[in-house]
Each structure stands twice: as structure tokens, then as C-alpha cells.
KOLFINU-954183 format. One record per residue: residue in one letter; residue number from 1; z, x, y of N, C-alpha, C, O in turn. Coordinates in Angstrom, 3 decimals. Atoms other than C-alpha are relative to their C-alpha. Layout:
N
<A,NUM,<Z,X,Y>,<Z,X,Y>,<Z,X,Y>,<Z,X,Y>>
...
***
This chain:
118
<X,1,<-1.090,-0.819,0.514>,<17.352,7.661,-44.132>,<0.236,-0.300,-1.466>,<0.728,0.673,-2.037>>
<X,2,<-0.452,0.608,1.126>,<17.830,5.649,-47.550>,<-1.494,0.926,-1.019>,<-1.516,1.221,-2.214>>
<X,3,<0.620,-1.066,0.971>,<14.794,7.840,-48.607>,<0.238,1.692,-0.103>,<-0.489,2.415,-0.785>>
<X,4,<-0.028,-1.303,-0.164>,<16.023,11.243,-47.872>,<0.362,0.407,-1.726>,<0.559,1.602,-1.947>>
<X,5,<-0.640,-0.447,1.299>,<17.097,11.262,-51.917>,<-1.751,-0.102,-0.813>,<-1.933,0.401,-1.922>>
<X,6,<1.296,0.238,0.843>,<13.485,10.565,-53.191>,<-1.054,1.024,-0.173>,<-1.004,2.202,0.181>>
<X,7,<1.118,-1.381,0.275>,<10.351,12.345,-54.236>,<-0.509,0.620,1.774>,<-0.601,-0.066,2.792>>
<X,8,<0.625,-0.670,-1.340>,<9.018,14.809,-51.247>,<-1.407,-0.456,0.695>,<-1.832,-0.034,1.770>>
<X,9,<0.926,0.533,-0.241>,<5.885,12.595,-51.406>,<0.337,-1.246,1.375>,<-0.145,-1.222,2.508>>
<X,10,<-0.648,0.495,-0.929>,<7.858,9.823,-49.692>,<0.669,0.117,1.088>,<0.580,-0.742,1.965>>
<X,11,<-0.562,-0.032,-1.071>,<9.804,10.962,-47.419>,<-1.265,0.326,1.182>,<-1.419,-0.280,2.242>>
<X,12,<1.489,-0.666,-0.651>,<6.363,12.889,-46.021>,<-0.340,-1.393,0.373>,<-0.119,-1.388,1.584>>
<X,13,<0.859,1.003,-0.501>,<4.771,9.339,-45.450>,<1.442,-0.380,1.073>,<1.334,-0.349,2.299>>
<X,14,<-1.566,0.697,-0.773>,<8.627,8.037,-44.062>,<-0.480,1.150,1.346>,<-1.099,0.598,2.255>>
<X,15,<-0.251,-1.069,-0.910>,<8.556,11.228,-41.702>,<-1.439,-0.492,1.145>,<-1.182,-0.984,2.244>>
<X,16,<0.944,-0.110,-0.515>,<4.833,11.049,-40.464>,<0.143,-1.345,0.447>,<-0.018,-1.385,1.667>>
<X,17,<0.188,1.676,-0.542>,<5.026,6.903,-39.972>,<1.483,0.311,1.314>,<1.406,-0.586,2.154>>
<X,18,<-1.198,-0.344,-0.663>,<8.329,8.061,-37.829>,<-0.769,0.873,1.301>,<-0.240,0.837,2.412>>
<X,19,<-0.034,-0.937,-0.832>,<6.314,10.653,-35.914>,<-1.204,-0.673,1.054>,<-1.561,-0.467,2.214>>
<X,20,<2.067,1.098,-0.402>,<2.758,8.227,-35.250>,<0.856,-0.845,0.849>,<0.451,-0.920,2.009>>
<X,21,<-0.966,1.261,-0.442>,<5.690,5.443,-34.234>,<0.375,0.559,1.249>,<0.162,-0.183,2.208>>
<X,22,<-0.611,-0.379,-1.118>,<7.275,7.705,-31.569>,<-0.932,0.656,0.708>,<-0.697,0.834,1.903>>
<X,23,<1.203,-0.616,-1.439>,<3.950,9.453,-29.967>,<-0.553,-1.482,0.923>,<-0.852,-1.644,2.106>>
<X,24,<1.063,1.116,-0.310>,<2.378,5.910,-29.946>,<0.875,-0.624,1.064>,<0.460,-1.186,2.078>>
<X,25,<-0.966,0.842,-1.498>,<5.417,4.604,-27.722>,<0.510,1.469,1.371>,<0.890,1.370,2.538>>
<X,26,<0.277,-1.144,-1.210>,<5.479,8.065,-25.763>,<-1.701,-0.558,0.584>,<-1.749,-1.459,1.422>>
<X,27,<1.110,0.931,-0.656>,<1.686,7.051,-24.926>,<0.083,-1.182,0.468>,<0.128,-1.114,1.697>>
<X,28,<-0.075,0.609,-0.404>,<1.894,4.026,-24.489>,<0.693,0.408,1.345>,<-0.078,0.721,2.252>>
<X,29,<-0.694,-0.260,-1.070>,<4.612,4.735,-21.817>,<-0.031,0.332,1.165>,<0.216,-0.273,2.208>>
<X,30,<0.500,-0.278,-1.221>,<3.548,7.024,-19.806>,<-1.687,0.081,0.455>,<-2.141,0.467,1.532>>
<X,31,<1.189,0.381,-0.620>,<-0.139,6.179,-20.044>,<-0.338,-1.275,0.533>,<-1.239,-1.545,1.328>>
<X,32,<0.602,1.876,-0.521>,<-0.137,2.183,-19.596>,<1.095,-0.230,0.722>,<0.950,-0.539,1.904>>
<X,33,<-0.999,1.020,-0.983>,<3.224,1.034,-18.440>,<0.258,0.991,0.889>,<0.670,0.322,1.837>>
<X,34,<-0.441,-0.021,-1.123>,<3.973,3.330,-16.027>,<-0.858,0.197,0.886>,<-0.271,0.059,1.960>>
<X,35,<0.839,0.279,-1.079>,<1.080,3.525,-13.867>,<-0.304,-1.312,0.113>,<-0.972,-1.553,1.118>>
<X,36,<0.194,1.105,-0.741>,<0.913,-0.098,-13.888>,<1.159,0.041,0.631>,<0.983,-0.246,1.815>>
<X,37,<-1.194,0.070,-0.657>,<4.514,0.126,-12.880>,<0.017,0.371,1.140>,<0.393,-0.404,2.018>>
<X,38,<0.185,-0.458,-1.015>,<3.800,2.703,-10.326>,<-0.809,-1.264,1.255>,<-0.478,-1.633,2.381>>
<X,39,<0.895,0.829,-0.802>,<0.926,0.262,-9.195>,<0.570,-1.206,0.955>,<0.421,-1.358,2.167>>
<X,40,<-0.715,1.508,-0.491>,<2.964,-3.317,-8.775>,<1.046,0.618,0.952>,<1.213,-0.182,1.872>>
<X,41,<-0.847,-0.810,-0.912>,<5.618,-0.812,-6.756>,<-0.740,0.285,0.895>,<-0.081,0.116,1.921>>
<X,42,<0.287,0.071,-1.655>,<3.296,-0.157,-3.871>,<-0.790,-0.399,0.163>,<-1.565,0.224,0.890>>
<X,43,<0.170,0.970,-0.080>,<1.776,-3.256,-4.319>,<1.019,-0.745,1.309>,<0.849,-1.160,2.456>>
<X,44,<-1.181,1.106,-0.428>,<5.139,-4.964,-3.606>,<0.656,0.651,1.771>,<1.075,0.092,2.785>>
<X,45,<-0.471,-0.805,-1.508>,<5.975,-1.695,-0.861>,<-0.917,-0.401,1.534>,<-0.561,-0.485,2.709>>
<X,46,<0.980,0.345,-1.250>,<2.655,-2.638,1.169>,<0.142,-1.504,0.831>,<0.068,-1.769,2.031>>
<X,47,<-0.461,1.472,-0.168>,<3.477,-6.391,1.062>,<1.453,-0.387,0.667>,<1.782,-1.290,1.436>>
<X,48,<-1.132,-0.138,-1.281>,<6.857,-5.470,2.328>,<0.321,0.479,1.562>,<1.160,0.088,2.373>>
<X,49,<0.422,-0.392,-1.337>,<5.854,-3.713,5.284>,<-0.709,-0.710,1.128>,<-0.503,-0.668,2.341>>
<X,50,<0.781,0.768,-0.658>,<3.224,-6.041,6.154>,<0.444,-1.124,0.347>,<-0.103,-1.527,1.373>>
<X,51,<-0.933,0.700,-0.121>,<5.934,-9.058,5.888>,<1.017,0.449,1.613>,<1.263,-0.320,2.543>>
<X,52,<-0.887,-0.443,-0.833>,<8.287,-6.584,8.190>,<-0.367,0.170,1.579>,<0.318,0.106,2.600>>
<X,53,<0.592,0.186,-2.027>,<5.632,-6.299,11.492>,<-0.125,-1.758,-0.191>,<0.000,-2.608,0.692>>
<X,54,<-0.178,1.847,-0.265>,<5.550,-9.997,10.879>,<1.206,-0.526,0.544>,<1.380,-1.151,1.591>>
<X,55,<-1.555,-0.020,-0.954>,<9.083,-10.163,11.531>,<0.698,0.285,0.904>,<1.669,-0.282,1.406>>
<X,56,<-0.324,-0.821,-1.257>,<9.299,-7.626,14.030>,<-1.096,-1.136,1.138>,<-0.379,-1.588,2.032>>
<X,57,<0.470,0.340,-0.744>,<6.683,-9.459,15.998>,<0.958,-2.046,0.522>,<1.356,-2.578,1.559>>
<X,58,<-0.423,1.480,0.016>,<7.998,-13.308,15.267>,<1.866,0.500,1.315>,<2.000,0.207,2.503>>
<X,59,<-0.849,-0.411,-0.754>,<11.413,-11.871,16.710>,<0.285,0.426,1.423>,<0.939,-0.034,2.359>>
<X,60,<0.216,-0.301,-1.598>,<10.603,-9.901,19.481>,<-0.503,-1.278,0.959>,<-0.066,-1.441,2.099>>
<X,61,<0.208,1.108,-0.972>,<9.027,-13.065,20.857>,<0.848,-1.338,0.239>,<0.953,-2.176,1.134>>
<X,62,<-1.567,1.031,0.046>,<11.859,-15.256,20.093>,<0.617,-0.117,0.601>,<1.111,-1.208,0.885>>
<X,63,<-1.394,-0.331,0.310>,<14.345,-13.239,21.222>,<-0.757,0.096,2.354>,<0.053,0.461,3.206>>
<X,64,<0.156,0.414,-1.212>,<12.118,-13.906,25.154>,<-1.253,0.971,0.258>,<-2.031,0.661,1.160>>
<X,65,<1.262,-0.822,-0.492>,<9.394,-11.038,25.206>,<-1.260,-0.588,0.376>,<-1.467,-1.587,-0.313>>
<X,66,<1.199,0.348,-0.433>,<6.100,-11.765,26.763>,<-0.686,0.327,-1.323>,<-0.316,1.284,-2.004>>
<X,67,<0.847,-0.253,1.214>,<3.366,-12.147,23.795>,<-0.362,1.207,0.018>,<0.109,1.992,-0.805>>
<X,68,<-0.170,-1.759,0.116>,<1.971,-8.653,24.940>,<0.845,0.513,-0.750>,<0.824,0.816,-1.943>>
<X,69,<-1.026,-0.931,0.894>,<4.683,-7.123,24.183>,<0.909,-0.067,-0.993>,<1.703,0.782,-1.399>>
<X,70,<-0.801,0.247,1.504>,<6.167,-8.640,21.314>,<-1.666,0.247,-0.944>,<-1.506,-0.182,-2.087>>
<X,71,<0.849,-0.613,0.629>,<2.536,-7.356,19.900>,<0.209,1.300,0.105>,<0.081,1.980,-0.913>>
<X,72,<-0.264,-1.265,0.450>,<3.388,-4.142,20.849>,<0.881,0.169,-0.760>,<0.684,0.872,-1.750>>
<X,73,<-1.762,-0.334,1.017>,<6.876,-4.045,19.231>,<-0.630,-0.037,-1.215>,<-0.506,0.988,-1.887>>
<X,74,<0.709,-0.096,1.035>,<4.640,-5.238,16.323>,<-0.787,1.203,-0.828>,<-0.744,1.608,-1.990>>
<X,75,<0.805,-1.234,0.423>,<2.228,-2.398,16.389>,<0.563,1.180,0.177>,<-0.247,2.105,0.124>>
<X,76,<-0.535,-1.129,0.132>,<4.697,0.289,16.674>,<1.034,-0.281,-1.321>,<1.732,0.620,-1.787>>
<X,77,<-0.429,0.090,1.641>,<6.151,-1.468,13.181>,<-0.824,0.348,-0.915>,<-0.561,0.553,-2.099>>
<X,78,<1.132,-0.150,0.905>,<3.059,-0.887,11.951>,<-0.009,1.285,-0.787>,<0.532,2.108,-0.048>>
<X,79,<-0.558,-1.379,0.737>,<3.237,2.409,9.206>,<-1.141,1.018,0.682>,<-2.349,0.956,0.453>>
<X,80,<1.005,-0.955,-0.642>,<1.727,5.290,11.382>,<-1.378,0.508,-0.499>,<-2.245,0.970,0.242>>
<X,81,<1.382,-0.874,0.713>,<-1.127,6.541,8.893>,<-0.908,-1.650,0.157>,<-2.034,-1.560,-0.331>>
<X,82,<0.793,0.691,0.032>,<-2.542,2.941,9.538>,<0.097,-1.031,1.432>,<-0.482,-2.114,1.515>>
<X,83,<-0.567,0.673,-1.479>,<-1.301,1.643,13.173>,<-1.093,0.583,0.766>,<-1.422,1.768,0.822>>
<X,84,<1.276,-0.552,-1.010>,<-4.324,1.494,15.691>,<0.968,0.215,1.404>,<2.113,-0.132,1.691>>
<X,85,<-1.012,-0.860,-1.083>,<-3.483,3.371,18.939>,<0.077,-1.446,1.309>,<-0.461,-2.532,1.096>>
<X,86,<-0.002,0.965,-0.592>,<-2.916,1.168,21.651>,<-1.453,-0.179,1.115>,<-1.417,-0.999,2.032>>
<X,87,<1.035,0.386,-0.637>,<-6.493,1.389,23.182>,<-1.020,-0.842,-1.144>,<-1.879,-1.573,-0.652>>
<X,88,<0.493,0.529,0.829>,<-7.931,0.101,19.874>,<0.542,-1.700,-0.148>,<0.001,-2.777,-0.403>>
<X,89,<-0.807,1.475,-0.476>,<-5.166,-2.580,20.530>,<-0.658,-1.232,0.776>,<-1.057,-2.323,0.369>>
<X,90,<0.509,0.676,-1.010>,<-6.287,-3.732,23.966>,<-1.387,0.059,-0.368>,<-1.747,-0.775,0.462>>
<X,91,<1.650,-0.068,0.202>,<-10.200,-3.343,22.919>,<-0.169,-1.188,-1.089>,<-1.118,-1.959,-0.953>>
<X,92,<0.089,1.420,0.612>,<-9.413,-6.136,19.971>,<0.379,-1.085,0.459>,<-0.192,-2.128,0.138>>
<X,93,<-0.244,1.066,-0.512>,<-7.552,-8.257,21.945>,<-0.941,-0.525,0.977>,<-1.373,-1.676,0.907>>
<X,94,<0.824,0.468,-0.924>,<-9.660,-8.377,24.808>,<-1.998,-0.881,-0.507>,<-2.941,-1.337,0.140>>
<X,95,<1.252,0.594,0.668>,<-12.550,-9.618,22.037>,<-1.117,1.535,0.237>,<-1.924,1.595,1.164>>
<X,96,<0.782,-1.204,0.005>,<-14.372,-6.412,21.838>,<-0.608,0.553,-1.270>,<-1.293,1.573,-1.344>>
<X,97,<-0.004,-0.199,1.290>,<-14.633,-6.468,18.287>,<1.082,0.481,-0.448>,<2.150,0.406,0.159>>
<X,98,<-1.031,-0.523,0.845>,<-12.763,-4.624,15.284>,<0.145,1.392,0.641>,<-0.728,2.052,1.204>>
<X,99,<-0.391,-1.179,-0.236>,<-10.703,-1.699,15.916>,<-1.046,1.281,-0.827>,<-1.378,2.348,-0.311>>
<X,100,<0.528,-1.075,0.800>,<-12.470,0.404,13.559>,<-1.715,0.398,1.049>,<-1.992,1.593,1.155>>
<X,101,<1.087,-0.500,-0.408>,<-16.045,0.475,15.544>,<0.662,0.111,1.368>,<-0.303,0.356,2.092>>
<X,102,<0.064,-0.645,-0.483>,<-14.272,1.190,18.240>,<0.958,1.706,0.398>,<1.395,2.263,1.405>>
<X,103,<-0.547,-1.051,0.704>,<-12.813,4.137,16.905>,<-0.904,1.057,0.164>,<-0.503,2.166,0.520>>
<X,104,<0.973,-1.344,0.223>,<-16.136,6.252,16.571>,<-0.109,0.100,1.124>,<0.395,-0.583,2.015>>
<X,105,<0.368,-0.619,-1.694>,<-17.529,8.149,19.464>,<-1.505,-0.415,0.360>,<-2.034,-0.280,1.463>>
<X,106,<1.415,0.817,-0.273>,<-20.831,6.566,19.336>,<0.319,-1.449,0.059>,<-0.663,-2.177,0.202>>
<X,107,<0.049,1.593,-0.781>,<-19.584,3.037,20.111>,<0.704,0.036,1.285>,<0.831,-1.020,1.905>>
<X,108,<-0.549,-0.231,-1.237>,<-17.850,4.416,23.110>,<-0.747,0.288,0.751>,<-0.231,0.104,1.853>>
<X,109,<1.168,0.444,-1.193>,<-20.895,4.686,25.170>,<-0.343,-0.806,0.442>,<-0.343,-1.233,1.597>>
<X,110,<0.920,2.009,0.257>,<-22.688,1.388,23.971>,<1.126,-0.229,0.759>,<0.773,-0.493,1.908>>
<X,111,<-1.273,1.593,-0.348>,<-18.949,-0.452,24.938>,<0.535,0.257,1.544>,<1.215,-0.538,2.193>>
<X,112,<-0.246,-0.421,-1.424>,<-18.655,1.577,28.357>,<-1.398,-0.428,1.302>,<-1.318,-0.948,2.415>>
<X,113,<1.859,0.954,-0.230>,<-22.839,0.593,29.264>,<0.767,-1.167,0.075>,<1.597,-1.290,0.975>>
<X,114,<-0.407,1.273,-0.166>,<-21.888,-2.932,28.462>,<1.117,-0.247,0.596>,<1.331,-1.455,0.704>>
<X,115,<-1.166,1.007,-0.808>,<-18.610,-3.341,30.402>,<-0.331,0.498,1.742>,<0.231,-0.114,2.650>>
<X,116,<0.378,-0.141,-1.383>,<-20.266,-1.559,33.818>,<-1.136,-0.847,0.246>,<-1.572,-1.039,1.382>>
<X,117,<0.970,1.097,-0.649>,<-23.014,-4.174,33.346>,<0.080,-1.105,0.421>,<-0.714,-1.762,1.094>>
<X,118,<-0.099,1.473,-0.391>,<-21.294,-7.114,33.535>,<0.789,0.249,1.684>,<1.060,-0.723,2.389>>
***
């Protein structure tokens, strides 16, 4: 402001260093800090959830439930887009492997073969 009285050369550099100053912290902003921001936020959201079936499970068994079913109480804390159904459940517990292979429809033959052989 203390140059608005000076030659039109100056203020022009004052103005433009004013305009470089405020894009460069608009960029910055919303290109670096807030997608890391976004990031450490469901970081911290996943880590809270995953804390919360911990709690739900520690509780439910506390509070007198049979282990079973203070695992289920668990796995219905679990966030639906990533909660295995409860046959994927009983198929890990029982040592059957990971939920995920038996998920496809081609390990559901193989794992039906092997449990009428034994």
C-alpha cells in the first residue's frame, strides 16, 4: 500500500509479487495440503473402526458371551463393504484358509472334494 503513490513501474512489480504470492498459496493448498489432509483423515477413520470391532469383540466377551459369538458381534462391527459373510467366517475359523479363496467359485469345489474325502 505505501507504494500506491509511486511510479506505475512499481506498483506493477508490488501487484504481480502480490498475485504469484496468493496463487502459490492457493496451490499449494488445495494441491499438497489438502489431499494429504484428506489422506491422514481416512487413515485415522480406518484405524478407528478397526480399534472399534476390537472393542466390540473384547466386550461382548467380557460382558459373558461364548467366544463364537462375541466373534460374531465382532463381524457384524465390521464396515459392510469389507465384512466377510458368515460362511467365509466359519471356513477361516475352522482352518480352511483365507476368506478371500474361499470366496471364488472355483475353490468351492476343490474345498467340497476335500471335506467329503476325509
Amino acid at each position: 500500500m505505501g507504494a500506491l503513490g509511486g511510479p506505475p513501474e512499481e506498483i506493477g512489480h508490488k501487484v504481480a509479487a502480490a498475485l504469484v504470492g496468493t496463487f502459490l498459496g492457493i496451490l499449494l493448498c488445495y494441491g499438497l495440503i489438502g489431499p494429504i489432509a484428506a489422506n491422514m483423515s481416512k487413515a485415522a477413520e480406518e484405524e478407528r473402526k478397526y480399534l472399534n470391532v476390537l472393542k466390540v469383540l473384547i466386550i461382548s466377551f467380557l460382558k459373558g458371551a461364548a467366544p463364537i459369538m462375541a466373534v460374531e458381534a465382532a463381524r457384524r462391527a465390521i464396515p459392510g463393504h469389507v465384512r466377510p459373510t458368515f460362511a467365509e467366517l466359519e471356513q477361516a475359523r475352522r482352518g480352511g484358509g483365507g476368506a478371500a479363496g474361499a470366496a471364488t467359485p472355483e475353490a468351492r469345489p476343490a474345498a467340497d472334494a476335500a471335506s467329503s474325502d476325509g
